[in-house]
C-alpha positions in Angstrom: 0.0 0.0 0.0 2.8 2.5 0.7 4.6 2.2 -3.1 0.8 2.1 -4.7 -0.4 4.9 -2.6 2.7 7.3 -3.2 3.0 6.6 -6.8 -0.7 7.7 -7.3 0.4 10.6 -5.4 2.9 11.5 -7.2 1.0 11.4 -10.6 -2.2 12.1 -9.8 -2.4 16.0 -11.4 -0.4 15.0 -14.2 2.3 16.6 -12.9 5.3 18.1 -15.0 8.3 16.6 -14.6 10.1 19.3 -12.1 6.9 18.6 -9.7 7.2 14.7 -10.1 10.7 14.6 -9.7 10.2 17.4 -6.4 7.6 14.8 -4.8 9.9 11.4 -5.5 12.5 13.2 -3.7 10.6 14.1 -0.9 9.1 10.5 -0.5 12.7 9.0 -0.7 13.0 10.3 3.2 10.0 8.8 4.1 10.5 5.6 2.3 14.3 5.4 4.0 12.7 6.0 7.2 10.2 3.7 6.6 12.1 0.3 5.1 15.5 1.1 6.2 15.6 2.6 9.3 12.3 1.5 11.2 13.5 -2.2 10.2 17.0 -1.9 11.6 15.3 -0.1 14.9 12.5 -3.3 15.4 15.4 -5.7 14.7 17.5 -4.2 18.1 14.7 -2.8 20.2 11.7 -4.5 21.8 9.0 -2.6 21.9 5.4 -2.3 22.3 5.3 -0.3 19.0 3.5 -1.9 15.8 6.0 -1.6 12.5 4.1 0.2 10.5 3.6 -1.9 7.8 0.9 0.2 6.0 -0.1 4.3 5.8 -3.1 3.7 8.7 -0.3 2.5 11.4 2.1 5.1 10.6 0.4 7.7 13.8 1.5 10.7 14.6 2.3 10.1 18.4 4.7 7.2 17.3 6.5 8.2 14.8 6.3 12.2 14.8 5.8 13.7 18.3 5.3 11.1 21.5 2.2 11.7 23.3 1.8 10.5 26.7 -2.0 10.5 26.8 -2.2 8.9 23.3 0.5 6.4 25.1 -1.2 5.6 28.4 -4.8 4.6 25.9 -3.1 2.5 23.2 -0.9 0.3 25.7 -1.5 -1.3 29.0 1.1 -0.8 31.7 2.9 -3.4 31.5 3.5 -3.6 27.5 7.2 -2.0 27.2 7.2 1.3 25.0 10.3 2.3 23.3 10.2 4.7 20.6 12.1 5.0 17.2 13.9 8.6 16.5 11.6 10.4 15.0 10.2 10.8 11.5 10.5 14.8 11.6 14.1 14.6 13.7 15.3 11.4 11.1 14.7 14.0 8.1 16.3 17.1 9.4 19.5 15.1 10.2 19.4 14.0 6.6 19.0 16.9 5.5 21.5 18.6 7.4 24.0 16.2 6.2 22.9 16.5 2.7 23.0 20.3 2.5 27.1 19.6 3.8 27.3 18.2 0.3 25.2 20.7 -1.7 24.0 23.7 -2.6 20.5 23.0 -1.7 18.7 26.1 -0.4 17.6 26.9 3.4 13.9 25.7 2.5 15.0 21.9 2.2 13.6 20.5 5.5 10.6 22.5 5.2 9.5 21.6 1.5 9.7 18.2 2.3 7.8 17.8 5.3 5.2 19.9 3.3 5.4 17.8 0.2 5.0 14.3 2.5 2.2 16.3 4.4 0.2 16.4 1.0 0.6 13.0 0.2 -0.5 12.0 3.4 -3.4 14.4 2.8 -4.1 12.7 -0.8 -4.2 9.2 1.5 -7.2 11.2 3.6 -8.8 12.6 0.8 -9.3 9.8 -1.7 -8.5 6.6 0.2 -10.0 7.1 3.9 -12.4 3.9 3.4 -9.7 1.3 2.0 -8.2 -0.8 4.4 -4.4 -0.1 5.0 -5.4 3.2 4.1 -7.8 4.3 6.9 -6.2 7.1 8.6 -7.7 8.8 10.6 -5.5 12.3 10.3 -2.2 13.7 9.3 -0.3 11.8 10.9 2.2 15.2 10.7 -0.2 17.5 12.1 1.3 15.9 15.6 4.7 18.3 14.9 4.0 21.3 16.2 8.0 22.8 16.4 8.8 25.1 13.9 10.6 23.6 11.5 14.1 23.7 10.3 15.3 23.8 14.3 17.8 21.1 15.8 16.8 17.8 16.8 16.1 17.0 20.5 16.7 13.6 21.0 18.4 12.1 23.9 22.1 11.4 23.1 20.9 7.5 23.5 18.7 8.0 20.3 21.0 10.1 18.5 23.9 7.1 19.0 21.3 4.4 18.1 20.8 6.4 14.7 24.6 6.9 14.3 25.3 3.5 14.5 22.8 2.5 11.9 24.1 5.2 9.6 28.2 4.4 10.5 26.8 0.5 10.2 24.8 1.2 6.7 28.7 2.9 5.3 30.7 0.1 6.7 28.3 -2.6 5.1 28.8 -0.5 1.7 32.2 -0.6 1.7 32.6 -4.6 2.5 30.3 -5.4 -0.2 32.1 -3.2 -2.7 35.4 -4.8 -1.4 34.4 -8.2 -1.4 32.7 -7.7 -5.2 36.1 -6.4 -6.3 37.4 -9.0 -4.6 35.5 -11.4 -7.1 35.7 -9.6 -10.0 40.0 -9.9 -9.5 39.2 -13.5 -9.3 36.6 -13.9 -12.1 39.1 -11.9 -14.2 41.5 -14.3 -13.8 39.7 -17.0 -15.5 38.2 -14.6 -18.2 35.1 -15.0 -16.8 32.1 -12.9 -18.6 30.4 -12.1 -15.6 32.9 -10.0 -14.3 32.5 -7.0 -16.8 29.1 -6.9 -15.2 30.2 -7.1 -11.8 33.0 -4.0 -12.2 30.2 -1.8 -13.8 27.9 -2.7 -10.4 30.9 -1.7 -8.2 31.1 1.6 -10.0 
């Protein structure tokens, strides 16, 4: 439901290409969030929290701004709550790192979170009686800081999500080591495969 759902987002208004290309970059954050770093977080944490596996379990008081009272009615005491860094605090830090790298204006962090707003809206809008799709609001009406300020999270949080980044490098690099690795020993043999496997590595 998330791919279908965002890719009649993205085309929906017959967009021209500068628009489409604007909303596909926005939804990459989301969609890194989502099946990259949400996965690694469930995989080391245990946790109360439901993966959300489809729009209608992505809420706003999980994944965008903890709310105690929302908290106290969707768990019983003694369920164990631990929460993943958050969506809005996951895509500034991208963002900051990205704009290290790039010219990209001041407006980044804010055009994004605007652009994954609407699509969230388009869900609400068009799709509010499909199952997977029932949400109930914006899930990113729960931020209410003003955009574009630092993140807040606990220095726990903030070394949980640099590992996964530092891990996510290291990984990178061992599998571009180890393909080289194979493509020096293919190459020996004349092996076809490995013009294929030095054009991956590149």
């Amino acid at each position: 439901m998330w791919y279908k759902s965002q890719e009649d987002y993205v085309n929906h208004d017959s967009p021209e290409k500068s628009t489409k290309k604007q909303r596909n970059n926005a939804l990459r954050y989301l969609n890194a969030y989502l099946f990259d770093y949400l996965p690694y977080f469930f995989s080391k944490t245990e946790t109360a929290i439901p993966h959300p596996d489809m729009p209608e379990k992505f809420l706003g008081y999980l994944f965008i701004k903890p709310s105690l009272v929302m908290e106290n009615v969707a768990f019983k005491p003694e369920q164990k709550v631990i929460y993943p860094f958050s969506f809005i605090d996951f895509t500034s830090l991208f963002v900051d790192m990205r704009k290290m790298n790039s010219t990209d204006h001041n407006n980044v962090l804010r055009d994004t979170l605007a652009t994954i707003s609407r699509y969230f809206e388009y869900i609400l809008t068009n799709f509010s009686n499909i199952d997977g799709l029932k949400l109930k609001s914006n899930p990113l009406d729960a931020n209410k800081k003003k955009v574009g300020t630092r993140y807040y999270k606990s220095n726990k949080a903030m070394l949980d999500l640099n590992y996964w980044i530092y891990f996510r490098v290291f990984m990178k690099t061992v599998t571009k080591h180890l393909m080289l690795k194979s493509v020096h020993i293919l190459s020996s043999f004349d092996h076809p495969i490995a013009l294929t496997l030095i054009a991956y590595s590149h």
